[in-house]
C-alpha distance (Angstrom), angle and dihedral (degrees) to the residues before:
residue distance angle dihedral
X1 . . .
X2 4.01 . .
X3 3.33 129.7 .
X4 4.26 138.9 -131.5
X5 3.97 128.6 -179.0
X6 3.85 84.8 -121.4
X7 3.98 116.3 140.8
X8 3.64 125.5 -134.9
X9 3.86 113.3 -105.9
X10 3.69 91.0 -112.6
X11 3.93 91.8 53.2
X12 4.03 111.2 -161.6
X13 3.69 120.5 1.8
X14 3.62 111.5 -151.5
X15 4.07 96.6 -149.0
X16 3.79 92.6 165.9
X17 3.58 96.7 106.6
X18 3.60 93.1 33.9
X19 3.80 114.0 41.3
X20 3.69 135.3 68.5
X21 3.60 114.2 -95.8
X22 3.95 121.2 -144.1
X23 2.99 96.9 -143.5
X24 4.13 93.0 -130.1
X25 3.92 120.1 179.0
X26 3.86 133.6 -159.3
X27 3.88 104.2 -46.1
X28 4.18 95.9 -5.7
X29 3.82 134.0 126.1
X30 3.70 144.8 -134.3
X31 3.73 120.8 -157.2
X32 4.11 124.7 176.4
X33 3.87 130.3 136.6
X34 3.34 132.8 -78.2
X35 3.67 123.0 -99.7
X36 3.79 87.7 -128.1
X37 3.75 138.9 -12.3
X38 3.35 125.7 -67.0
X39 3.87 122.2 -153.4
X40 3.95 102.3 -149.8
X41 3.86 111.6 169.7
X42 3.53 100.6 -25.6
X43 4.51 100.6 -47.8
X44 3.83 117.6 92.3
X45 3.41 102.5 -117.8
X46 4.48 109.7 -150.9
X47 3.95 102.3 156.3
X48 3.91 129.3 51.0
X49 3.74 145.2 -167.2
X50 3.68 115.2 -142.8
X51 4.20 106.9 -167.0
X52 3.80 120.3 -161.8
X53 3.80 84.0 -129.8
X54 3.69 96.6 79.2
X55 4.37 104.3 -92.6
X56 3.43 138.4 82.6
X57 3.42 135.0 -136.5
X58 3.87 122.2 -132.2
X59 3.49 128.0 -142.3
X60 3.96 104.2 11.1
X61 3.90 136.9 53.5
X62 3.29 90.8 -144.1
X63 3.49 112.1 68.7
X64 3.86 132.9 109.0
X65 3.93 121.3 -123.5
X66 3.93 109.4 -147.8
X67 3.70 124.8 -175.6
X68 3.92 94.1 -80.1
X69 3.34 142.3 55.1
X70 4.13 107.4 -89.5
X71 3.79 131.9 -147.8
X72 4.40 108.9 -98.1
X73 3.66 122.1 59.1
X74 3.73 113.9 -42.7
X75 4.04 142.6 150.6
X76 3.52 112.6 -149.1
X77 3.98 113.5 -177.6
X78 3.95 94.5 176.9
X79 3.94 112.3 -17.7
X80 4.09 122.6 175.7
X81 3.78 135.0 108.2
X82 3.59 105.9 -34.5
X83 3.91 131.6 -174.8
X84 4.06 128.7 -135.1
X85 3.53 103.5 -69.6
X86 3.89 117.6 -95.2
X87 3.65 83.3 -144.8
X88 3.91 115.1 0.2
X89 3.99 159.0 -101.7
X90 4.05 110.3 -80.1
X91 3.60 128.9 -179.6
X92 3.86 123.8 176.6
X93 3.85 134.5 158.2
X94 3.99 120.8 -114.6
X95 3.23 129.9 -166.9
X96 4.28 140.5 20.4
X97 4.06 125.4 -68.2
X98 2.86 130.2 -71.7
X99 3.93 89.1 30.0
X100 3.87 108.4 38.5
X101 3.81 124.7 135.7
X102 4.14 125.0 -140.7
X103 3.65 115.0 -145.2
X104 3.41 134.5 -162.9
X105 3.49 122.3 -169.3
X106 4.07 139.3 -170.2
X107 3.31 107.0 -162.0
X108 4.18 119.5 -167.3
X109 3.85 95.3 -14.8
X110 3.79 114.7 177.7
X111 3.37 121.9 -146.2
X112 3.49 108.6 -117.8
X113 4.09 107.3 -116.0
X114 3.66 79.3 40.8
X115 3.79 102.7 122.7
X116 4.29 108.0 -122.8
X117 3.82 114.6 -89.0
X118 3.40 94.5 46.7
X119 3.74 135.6 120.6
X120 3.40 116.8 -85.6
X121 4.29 120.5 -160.2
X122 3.58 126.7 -107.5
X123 3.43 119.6 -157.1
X124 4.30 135.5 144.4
X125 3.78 144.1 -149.2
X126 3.97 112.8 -137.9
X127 4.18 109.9 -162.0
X128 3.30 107.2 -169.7
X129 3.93 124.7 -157.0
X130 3.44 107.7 -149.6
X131 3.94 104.7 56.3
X132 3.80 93.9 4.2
X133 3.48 96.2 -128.2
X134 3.38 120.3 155.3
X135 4.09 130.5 -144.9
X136 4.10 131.0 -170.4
X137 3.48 108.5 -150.3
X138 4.18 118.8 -160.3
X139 3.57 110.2 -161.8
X140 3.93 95.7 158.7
X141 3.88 121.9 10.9
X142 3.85 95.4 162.1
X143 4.12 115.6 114.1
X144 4.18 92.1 168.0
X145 3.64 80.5 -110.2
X146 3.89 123.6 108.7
X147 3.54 93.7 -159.1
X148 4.33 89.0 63.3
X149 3.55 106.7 24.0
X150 3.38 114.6 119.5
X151 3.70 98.4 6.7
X152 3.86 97.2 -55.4
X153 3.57 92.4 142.6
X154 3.93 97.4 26.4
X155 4.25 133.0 86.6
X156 3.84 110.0 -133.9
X157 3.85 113.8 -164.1
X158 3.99 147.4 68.1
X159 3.76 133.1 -86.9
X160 4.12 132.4 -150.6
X161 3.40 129.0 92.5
X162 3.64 97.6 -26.7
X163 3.87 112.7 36.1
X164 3.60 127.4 -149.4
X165 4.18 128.3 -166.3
X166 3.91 109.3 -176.3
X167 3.75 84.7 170.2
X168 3.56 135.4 -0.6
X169 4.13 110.2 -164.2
X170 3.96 89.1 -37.1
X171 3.72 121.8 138.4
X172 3.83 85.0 -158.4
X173 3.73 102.3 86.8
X174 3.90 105.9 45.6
X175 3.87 91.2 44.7
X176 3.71 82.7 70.8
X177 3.51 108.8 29.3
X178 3.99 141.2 38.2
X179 4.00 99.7 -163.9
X180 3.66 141.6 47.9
X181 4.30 110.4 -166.8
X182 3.71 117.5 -166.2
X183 3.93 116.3 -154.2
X184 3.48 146.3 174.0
X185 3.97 127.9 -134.2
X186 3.82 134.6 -179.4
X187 4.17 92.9 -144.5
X188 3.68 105.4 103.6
X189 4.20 104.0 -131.5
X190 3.99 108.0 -152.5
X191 3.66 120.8 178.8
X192 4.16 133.3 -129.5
X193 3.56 92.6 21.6
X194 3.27 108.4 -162.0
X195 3.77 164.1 168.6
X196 3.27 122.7 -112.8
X197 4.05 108.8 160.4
X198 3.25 134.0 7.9
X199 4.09 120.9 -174.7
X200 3.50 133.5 163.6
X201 4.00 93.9 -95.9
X202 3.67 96.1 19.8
X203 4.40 152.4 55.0
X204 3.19 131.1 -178.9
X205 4.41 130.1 -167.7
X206 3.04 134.3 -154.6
X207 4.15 125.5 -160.6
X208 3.67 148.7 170.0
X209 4.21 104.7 -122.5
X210 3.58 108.9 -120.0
X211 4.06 126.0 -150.5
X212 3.58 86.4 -54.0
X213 3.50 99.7 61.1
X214 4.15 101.3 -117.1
X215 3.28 105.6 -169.4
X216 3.49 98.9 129.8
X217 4.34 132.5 50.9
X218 3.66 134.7 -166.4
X219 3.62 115.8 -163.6
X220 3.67 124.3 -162.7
């Protein structure tokens, strides 16, 4: 899996009018099935669980989100201590097999030592069925709180057997972008490439193995 800050073609998707909401409180959980499989990192993934604190858990309904992201396949597009929702957590399905897209969306999420009154974020997770790529889309990060804005207090990545951290309770990232897009690729992507002999009859390389575990080359 790798990872871009590319933004779906359809950018935000506003399902707040549209969606079912779960209803989640301070701390709770929502778990259901998928409206198709997802292929994350090599396990089909058919049940979820959605946590008011801004992650979702993959392959069970009955999991709990904390404020971190946890060990086990996960995608967490802005997890920490958040409050009841001013508004709430949707989900709905878009679109016709065999190219639909699952969205979940937190909609006007306080953080939790946020004082009431203030703004809450609103951000989504797009799955989508065809490629199963995945995309976190930020279309307000702002709690009237320098400490949170931006995802100073939150973890932004995914979790299973290869982990990724694009930010970890850094303002940095979300100043300057609005998505995070997880994909997969069949190119292998080793590191230090290099040279290291070169003869009249023979050359030799040397390499660090990427995600894909290079550690061996055919050359024809």
């Amino acid at each position: 899996i790798d990872w871009s800050t590319d933004c779906p073609a359809s950018g935000f998707v506003d399902i707040s009018t549209t969606g079912t909401n779960t209803n989640t409180t301070d701390d709770s959980e929502f778990g259901m099935a998928l409206p198709f499989p997802l292929l994350y990192q090599g396990t089909l993934i058919n049940d979820i669980t959605i946590g008011n604190n801004g992650g979702v858990v993959l392959g069970t309904q009955t999991a709990q989100v904390g404020y971190t992201m946890a060990a086990g396949n996960g995608l967490y597009p802005y997890v920490q201590d958040m409050n009841t929702p001013y508004d709430g957590v949707y989900y709905q399905t878009l679109g016709t097999a065999p190219n639909r897209k699952f969205v979940v969306m937190w909609s006007d999420v306080a953080h939790f030592f946020s004082s009431l009154g203030t703004d809450g974020a609103t951000f989504e997770l797009i799955i989508d069925e065809a490629t199963n790529e995945i995309y976190y889309v930020y279309e307000d990060v702002n709690h009237d709180n320098a400490s949170y804005n931006n995802g100073a207090d939150a973890e932004i990545g995914v979790r299973g057997t290869q982990n990724i951290n694009v930010s970890m309770n850094n303002p940095a990232y979300l100043q300057e972008n609005s998505c995070v897009h997880f994909y997969y690729t069949d190119c292998p992507k080793p590191q230090n490439f290099v040279t290291t002999f070169l003869g009249p009859d023979e050359i030799q390389f040397g390499w660090t193995a990427g995600f894909s575990n290079e550690t061996n080359w055919i050359i024809e």
